[in-house]
N, C-alpha and C positions, 0 to 999 in steps of 0.2 A: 036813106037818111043823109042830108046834108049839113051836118053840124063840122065844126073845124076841125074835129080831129079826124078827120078822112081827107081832109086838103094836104098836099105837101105843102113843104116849106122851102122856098130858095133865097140864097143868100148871095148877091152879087156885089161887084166892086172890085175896089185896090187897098192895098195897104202901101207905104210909102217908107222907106232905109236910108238912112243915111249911109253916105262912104262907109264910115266909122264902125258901123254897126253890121254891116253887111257880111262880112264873115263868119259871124255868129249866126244871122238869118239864114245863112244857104247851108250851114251844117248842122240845123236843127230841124229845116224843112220837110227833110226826106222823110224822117221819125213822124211829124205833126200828122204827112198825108197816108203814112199807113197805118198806123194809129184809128186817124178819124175813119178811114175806109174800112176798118174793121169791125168798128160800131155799128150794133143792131140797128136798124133805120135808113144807113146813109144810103142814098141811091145814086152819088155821084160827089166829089172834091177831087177841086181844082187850083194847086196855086203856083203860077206862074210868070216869069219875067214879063214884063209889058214890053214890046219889039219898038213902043214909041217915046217910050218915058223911062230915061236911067234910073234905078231904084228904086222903079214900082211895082207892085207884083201883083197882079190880077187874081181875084178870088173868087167861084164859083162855086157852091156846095147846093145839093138838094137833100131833104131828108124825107120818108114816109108821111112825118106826121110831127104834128107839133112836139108829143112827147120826146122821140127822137132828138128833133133841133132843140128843145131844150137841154134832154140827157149832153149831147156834145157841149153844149156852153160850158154846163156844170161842169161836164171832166175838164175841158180844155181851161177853165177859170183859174186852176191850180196846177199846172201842168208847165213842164219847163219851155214848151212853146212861147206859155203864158207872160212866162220871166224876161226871155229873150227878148218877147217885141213889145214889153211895156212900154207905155206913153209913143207908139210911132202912129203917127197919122195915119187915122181909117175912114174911108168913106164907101160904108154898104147900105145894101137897100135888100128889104128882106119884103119877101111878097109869098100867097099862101096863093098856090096853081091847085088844080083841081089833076 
């Protein structure tokens, strides 16, 4: 069977902090990536300073299956992650690997 929900799902990219806000980003981080890494599905998350760009943080996650990356949106939609880094610049690309 090759219908979508046998594909993973990866999500790559940055997120972008300002000075201002960065305090708050790095003492919430730790919680967000053990949190999602405990979620049934996740097969990898990643979130990381960028070594080229001050204040950007590199984002990497896989999940099993669509259900999965969806399940995490949902939690993470409401979640004080969520709150933390309202409105800061994202730029991901999400792609279904096999």
């Amino acid at each position: 069977m090759t219908n979508g929900t046998h594909k993973k799902i990866r999500l790559s990219g940055h997120m972008d902090v300002p000075p201002d806000r960065m305090d708050a980003v790095l003492s919430a981080v730790i919680d967000h990536i053990n949190l999602t890494r405990a979620e049934e599905g996740c097969l990898s998350f990643e979130v990381t300073p960028c070594p080229d760009v001050q204040g950007r943080f590199l984002v990497a996650e896989t999940f099993k299956n669509r259900a999965a990356f969806d399940h995490h949106q949902t939690r993470t939609s409401t979640s004080p992650w969520a709150k933390i880094t309202t409105g800061l610049p994202r730029d991901y690309k999400i792609t279904e690997v096999s």
